[in-house]
C-alpha positions as CSV (number, residue, x, y, z in Angstrom):
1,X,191.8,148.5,290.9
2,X,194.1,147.3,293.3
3,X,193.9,144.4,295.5
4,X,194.1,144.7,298.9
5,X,195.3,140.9,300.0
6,X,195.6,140.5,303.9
7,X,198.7,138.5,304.8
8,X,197.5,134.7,305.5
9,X,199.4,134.7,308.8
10,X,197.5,138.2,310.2
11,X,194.2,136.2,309.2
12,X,195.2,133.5,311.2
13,X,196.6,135.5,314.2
14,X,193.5,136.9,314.0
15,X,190.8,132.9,314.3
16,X,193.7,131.9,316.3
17,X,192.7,135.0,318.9
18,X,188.8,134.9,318.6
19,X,189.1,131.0,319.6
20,X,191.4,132.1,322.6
21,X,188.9,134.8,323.4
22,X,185.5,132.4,322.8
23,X,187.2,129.8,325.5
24,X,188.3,132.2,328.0
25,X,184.5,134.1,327.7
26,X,182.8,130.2,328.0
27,X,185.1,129.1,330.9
28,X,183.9,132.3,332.7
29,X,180.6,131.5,331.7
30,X,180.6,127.8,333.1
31,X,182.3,128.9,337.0
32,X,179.2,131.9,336.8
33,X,176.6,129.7,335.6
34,X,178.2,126.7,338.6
35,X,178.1,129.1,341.4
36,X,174.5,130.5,340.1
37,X,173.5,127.1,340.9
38,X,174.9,126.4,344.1
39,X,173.3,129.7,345.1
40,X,169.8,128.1,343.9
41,X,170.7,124.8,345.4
42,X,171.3,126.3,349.1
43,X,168.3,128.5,348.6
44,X,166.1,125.4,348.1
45,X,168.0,123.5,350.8
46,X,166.6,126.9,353.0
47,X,162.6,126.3,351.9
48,X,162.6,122.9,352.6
49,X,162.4,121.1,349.2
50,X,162.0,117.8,348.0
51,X,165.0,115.4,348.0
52,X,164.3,114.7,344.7
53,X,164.6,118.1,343.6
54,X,167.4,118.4,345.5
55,X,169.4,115.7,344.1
56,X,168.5,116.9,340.5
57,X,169.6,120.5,341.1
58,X,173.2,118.7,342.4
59,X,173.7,116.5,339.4
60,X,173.0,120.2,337.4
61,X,175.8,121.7,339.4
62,X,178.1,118.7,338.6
63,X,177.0,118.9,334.9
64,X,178.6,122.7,335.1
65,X,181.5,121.7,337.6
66,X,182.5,119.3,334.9
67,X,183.3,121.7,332.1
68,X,185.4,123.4,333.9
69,X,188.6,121.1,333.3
70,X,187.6,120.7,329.6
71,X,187.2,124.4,329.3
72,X,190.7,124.9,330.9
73,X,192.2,121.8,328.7
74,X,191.1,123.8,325.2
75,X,191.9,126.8,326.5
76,X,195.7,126.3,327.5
77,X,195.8,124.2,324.2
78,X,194.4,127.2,322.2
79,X,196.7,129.8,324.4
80,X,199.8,127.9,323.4
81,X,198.9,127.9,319.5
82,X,198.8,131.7,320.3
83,X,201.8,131.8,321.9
84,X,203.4,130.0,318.9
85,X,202.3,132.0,316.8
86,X,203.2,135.2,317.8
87,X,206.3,134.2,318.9
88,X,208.0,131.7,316.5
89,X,206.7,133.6,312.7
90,X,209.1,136.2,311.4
91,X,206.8,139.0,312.0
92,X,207.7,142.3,310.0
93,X,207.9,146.2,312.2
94,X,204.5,147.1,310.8
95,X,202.9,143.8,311.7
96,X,203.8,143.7,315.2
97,X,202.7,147.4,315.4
98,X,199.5,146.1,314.0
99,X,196.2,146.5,315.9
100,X,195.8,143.0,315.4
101,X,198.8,141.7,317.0
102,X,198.7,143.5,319.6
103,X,195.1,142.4,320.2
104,X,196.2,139.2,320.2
105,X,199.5,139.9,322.7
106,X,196.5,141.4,325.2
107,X,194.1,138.5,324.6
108,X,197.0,135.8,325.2
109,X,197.5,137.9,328.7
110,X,194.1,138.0,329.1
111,X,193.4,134.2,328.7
112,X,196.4,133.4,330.9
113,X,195.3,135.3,334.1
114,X,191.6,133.8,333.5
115,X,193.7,130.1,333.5
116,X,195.9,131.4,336.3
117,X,192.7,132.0,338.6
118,X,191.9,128.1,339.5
C-alpha cells in the first residue's frame, strides 16, 4: 500500500487560507450585523421608543462598530502570513498549479479588496 503523504507546506497553505477566509467572512459579518442595527435603531427612533431602549440599542451598535478594527487588525496580520507564504517557499511547477494554491492566490485577493473597502 502506498502512502499518500501531503507536503507539510500545501497543509499549511491550506489553515493559513481558511483563517484568511474565516476573518474576511466575520469582518463582513460584523459591518452587516452594525448596519442591521442602525436600521433597527432609526426604526425605533421612528415609533417613538423609550430613551432607555434607545440608549441600549446604541451601546449594541458600538459593541458591533468596535470589531471592526480588530477584525481588520487579524485580518491584514493573517493576509500577510499568506502573502509570505506563497511568495517566499520554493514552491515546485505542480504545486503552484495546484488547486490549492491557487485557492489561496484568489482568497489572498479576495481578503485584500474586503480590507481595501474601509
Amino acid at each position: 500500500m502506498a502512502s499518500t503523504q501531503v507536503d507539510p507546506r500545501i497543509k499549511k497553505l491550506k489553515i493559513q487560507t481558511g483563517v484568511v477566509k474565516r476573518i474576511a467572512k466575520e469582518k463582513i459579518m460584523y459591518a452587516k450585523e452594525a448596519e442591521k442595527e442602525e436600521a433597527k435603531l432609526e426604526k425605533m427612533k421612528g415609533e417613538g421608543r423609550d430613551e432607555y431602549e434607545l440608549r441600549k440599542q446604541q451601546e449594541v451598535i458600538q459593541e458591533s462598530k468596535q470589531m471592526g478594527p480588530d477584525s481588520n487588525k487579524r485580518l491584514g496580520a493573517a493576509c500577510e502570513q499568506l502573502k509570505n507564504l506563497i511568495e517566499n517557499e520554493e514552491w515546485e511547477a505542480e504545486h503552484r498549479e495546484s488547486d490549492d494554491f491557487k485557492n489561496a492566490q484568489t482568497e489572498l485577493a479576495n481578503a485584500n479588496e474586503i480590507l481595501n473597502m474601509d
